[in-house]
C-alpha positions as CSV (number, residue, x, y, z in Angstrom):
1,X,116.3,220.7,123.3
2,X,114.0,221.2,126.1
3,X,114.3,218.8,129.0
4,X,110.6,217.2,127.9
5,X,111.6,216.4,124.3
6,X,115.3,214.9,125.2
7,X,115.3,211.7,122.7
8,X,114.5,208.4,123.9
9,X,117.4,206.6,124.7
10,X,117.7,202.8,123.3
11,X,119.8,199.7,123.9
12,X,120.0,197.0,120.6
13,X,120.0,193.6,121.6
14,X,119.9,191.2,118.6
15,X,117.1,192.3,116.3
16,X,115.2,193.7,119.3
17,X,115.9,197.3,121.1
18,X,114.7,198.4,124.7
19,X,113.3,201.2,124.9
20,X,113.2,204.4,127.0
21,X,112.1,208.1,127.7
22,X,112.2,210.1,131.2
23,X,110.0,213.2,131.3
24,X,109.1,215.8,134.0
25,X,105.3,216.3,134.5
26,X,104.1,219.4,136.6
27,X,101.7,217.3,138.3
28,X,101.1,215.4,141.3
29,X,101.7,211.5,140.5
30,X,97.9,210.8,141.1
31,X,97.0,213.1,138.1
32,X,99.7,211.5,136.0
33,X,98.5,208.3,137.0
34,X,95.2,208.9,136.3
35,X,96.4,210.2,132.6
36,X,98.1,206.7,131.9
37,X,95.0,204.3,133.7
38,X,91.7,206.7,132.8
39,X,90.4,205.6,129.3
40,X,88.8,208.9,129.2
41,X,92.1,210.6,129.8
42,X,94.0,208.1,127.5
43,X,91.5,209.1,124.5
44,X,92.7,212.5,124.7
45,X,96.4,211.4,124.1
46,X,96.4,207.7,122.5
47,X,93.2,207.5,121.6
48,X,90.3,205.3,122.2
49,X,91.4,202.8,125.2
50,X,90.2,200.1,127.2
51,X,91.7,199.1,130.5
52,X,90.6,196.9,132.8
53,X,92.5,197.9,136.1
54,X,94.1,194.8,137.6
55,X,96.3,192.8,137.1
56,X,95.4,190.0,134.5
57,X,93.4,192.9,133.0
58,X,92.7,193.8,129.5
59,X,94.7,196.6,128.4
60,X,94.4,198.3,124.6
61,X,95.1,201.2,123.1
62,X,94.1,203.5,119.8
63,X,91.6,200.5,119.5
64,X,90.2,202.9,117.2
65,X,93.2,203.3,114.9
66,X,95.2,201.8,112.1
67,X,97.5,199.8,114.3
68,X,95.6,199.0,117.4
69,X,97.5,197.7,120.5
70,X,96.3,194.6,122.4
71,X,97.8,193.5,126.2
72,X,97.5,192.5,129.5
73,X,97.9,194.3,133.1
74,X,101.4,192.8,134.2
75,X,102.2,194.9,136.9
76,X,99.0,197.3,138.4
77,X,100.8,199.3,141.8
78,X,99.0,203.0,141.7
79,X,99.9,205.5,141.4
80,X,103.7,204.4,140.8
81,X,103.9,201.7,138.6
82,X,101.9,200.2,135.7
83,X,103.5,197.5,133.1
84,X,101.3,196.0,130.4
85,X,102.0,193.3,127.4
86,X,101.8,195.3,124.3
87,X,101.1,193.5,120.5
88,X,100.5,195.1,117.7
89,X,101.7,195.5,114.0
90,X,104.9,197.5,115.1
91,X,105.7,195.4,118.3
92,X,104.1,192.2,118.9
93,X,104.8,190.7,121.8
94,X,106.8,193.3,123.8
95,X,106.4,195.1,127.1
96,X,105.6,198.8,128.2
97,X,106.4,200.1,131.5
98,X,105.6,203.5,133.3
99,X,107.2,204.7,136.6
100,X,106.2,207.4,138.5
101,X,108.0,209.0,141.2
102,X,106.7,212.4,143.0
103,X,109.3,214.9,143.2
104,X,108.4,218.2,145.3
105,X,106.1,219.8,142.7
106,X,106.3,217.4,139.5
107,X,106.0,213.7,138.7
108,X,109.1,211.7,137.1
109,X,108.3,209.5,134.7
110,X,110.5,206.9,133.3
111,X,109.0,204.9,130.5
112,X,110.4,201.8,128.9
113,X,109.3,199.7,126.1
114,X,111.0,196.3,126.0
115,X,111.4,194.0,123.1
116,X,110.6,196.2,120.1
117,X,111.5,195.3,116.9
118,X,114.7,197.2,115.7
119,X,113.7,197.1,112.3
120,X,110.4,199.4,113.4
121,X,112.7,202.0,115.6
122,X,112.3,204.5,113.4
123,X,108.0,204.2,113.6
124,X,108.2,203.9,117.2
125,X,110.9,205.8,118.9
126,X,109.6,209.0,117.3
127,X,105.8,207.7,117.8
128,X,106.5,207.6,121.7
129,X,108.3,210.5,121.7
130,X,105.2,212.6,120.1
131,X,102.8,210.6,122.6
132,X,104.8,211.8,125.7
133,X,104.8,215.3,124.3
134,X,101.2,215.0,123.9
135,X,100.8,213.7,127.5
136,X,102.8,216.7,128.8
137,X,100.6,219.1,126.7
138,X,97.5,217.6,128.5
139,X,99.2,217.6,131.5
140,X,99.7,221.2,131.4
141,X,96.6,222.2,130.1
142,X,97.4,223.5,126.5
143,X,96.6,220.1,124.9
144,X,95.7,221.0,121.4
145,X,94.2,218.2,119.3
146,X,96.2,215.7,118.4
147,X,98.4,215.6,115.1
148,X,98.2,211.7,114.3
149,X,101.1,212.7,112.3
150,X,103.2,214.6,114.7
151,X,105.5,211.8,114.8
152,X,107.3,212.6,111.3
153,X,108.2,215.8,112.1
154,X,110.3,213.6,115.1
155,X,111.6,210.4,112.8
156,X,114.4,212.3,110.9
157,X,116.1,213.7,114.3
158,X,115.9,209.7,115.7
159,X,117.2,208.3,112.1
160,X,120.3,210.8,111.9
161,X,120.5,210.7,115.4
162,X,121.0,207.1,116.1
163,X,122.0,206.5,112.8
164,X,119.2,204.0,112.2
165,X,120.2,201.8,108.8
166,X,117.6,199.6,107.2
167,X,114.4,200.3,109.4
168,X,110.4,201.0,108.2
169,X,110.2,204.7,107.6
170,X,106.5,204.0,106.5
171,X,103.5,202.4,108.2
């Protein structure tokens, strides 16, 4: 597997699991930053966004889709770090963080998501996973519009991977 589609990695704690991916972008951090923050930007990877950027600040995502996400600016440092609440049908009252480091020519990335359900592992690992991707295709200019269900073709290689018993497989 490529370096940007390496799994997301996860630790189980309880009925909970944290979260997390580390990807490579080509860009400089500000354009990476600006991918994560920029509601126009957003739309063309998560969908319809709104983000109000401080700290307190409303943050939501795919407020346009089936399982819109709800939170609040926890942490607002650009262009390095950004950590919102996140609620929504698949992981209420959890927390997403990005990183960003510059490194020479490309932007590290390490993303966590904190307090996800384990029994929705299987809807979310592979939902990130097909997010990031989409973020690096934008990123690199050869973003093609979005497969809302580009995740599936991911979910198998996380549930035999990780051996993932008695999750969702559905929405």
């Amino acid at each position: 597997m490529a370096a940007s589609e390496d799994l997301g990695t996860f630790e189980r704690q309880g009925e909970h699991i944290d979260v997390r991916f580390e990807r490579h972008y080509p860009r400089p951090v500000e354009t990476v930053w600006s991918a994560l923050t920029d509601p126009a930007r957003l739309a063309d990877w998560m969908g319809a966004s709104l983000v109000e950027p401080r700290v307190g600040g409303r943050f939501e995502l795919m407020v346009d889709g089936s399982h819109p996400m709800t939170g609040r600016v926890r942490v607002w440092e650009p262009p390095h770090v950004l950590e919102f609440s996140w609620s929504n049908t698949h992981a209420p009252d959890s927390v997403v963080r990005y990183e960003l480091e510059q490194q020479g020519g490309t932007t590290r990335l390490v993303f966590t998501h904190q307090g996800m359900p384990y029994a929705n592992s299987a809807l979310m690992l592979p939902g990130w996973h097909d997010f990031l991707a989409h973020l690096g295709r934008l990123l690199d200019g050869s973003a093609p519009p979005v497969d809302l269900n580009g995740w599936r073709r991911m979910q198998a290689v996380y549930v035999d991977h990780y051996k993932l018993d008695g999750v969702r497989l559905t929405p």
